[in-house]
N, C-alpha and C positions, 0 to 999 in steps of 0.2 A: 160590570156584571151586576144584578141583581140581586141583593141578599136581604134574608128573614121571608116577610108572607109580598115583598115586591113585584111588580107584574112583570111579565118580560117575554116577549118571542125571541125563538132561537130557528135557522133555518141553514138546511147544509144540502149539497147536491155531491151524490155520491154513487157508488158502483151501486147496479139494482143486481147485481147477483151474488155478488164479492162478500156475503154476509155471514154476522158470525149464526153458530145458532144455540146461541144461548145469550147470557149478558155480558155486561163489560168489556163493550168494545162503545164506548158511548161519546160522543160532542157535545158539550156543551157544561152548564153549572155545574160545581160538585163540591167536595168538601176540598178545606185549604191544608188540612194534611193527609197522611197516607193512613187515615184512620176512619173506618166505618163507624158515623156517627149518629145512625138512625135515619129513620125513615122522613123523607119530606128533605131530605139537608142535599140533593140533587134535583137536579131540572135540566135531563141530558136527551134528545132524541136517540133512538138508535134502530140500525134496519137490522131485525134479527127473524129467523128462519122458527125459533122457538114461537108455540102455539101455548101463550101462557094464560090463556083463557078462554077452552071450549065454551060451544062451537066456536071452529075458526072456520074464515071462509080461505077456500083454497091450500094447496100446500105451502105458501112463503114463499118466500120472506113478507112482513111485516113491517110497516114503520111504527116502532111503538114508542114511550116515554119510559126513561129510567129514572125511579123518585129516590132510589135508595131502598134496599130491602126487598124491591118490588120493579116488574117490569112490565108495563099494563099498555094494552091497546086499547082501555074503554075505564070503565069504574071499577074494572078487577073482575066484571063477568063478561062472556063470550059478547062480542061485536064483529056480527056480520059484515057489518056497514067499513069496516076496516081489510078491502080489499088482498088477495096476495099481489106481490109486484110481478111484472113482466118485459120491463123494459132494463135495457143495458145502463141508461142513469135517472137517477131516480132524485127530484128535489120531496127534503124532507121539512115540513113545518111544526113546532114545536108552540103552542100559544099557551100562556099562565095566568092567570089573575092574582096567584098565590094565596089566595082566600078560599075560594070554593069550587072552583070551577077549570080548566084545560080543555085545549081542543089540541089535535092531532089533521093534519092535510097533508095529501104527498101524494106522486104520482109521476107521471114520464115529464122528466127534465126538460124535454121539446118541446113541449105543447104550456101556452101561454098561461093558461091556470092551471092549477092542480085541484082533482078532488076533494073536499073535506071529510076525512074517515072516522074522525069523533068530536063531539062538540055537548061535555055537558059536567058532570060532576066530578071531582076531583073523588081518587078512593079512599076508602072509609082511613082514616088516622091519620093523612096527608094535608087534612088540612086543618088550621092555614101552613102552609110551607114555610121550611126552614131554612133557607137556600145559603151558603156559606160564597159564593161568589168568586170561587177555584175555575179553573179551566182545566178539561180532559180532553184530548183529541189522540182516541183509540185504545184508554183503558178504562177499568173502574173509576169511579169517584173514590174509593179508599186505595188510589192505585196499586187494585186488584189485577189479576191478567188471566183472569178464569174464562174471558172469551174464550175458544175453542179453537179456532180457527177456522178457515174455508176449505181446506183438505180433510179427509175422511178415509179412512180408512176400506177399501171399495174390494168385494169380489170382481176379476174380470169379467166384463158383460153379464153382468147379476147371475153369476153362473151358480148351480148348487150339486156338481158335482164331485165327488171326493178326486183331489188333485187339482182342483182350482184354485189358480194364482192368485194373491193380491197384489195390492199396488195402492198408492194414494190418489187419489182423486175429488172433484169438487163434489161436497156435501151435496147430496142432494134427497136424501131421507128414505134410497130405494132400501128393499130387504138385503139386498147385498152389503150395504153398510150399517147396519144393525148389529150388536154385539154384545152379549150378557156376560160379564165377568160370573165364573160359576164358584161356589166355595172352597173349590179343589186349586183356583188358579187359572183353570181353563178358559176358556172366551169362546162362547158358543155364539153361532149364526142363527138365530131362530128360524129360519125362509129353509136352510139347509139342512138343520139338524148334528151339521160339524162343527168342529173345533179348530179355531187358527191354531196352525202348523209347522212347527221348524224341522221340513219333511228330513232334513239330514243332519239335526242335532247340531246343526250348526252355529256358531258364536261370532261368525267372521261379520265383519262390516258387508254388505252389500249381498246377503243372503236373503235369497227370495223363498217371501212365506207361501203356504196353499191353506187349505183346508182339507182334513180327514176328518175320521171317524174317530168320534171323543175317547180316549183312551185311559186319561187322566196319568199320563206320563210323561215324563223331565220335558220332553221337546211339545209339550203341548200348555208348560204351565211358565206363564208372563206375571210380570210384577209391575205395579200401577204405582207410577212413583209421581207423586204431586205433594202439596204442603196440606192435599185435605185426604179425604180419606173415600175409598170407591165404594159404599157396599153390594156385597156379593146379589144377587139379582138386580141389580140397578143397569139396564139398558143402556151405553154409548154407543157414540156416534166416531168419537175423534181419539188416535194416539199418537204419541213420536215415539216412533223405535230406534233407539241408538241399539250398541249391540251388544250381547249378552241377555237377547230376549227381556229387557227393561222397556216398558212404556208408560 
């Protein structure tokens, strides 16, 4: 592998839907410990549904580059030219100069070339790269695991009736899985106007949630349990509910 400002392509053929949406789900350079060590110290592709620099074109997924710190499909501003994917596999290209310059290609695994979706300036404090010469297949470089996952939290058939079921289902950025943690605890559906629901106050394993009308009461307030911290109007996409209403 590649390390300090060394040049190097990286190239993987992977699910074109199966994607996280966010970072740290990445292939390729990264750091040689479990420690976030700045920006420039990866050179990882990764196919991510996150739109980390309006305009994007289409709804996602995205093949973009993970540098550390940063997850860009261009110089850090909106690139059109950076298609959404639409095929079931997707070849991802990764090119570095590690001086000043990246390019990003990718497109349907089938077909004999691939698009080119950037080809120009590396982003502002990236360069030259720091590259440490680790290998990640499918977490952070500071083996992080803050990727999200591909399930979502989903209203049934983007319902927004009060007594509508959920269920987990694959990400796909409808207002049915949209979800504002509120300061009470609550987790409102903006599309709906409800609050996920533990219609019977239930704690049991395999208790099916809905959505009512926000109450702000015991069966309406969830705890967001992670090593970081959620703030209260901060939009998600993704939880795991074990049971005792914990996510």
């Amino acid at each position: 592998m590649a390390t300090g400002a060394q040049p190097e392509s990286i190239y993987e053929v992977a699910s074109g839907s199966n994607a996280t949406n966010g970072c740290c789900s990445d292939f390729g350079n990264v750091e040689n410990a479990s420690k976030d060590t700045g920006a420039g110290h990866m050179d990882a592709p990764i196919i991510s549904s996150a739109c980390t620099a309006s305009p994007c074109s289409g709804p996602g997924p995205w093949i973009q580059a993970d540098m550390e710190n940063g997850v860009f499909m261009g110089n850090g501003t909106g690139n059109l030219s950076n298609t959404s994917l639409h095929t079931p596999f997707v070849t991802a290209v990764l090119r570095n100069d590690g001086q000043a310059n990246f390019a990003l290609d990718g497109g349907d695994a089938t077909q004999p070339t691939v698009p080119a979706l950037y080809n120009g300036a590396l982003p502002a404090g990236y360069a030259p790269m720091a590259k440490e010469g680790g290998i990640a297949l499918g977490t952070g470089g500071d083996n992080s695991n803050a990727a999200p996952g591909t399930r979502c939290l989903d209203i049934i058939n983007d319902a927004t009736a009060a007594g509508s079921k959920v269920q987990l289902w694959n990400c796909n950025g409808i207002g049915g899985q949209q979800w504002v943690q509120q300061a009470d605890g609550t987790l409102l559906n903006p599309q709906s106007g409800l609050c996920l629901t533990d219609p019977a106050a239930d704690t049991a394993n395999g208790t099916q949630l809905d959505i009512e009308p926000c109450a702000d009461a015991a069966d309406q307030v969830f705890t967001y349990q992670s090593t970081s911290a959620l703030t209260p109007g901060t939009e998600v996409s993704f939880y795991v509910m074990p049971a005792a209403r914990n996510i």
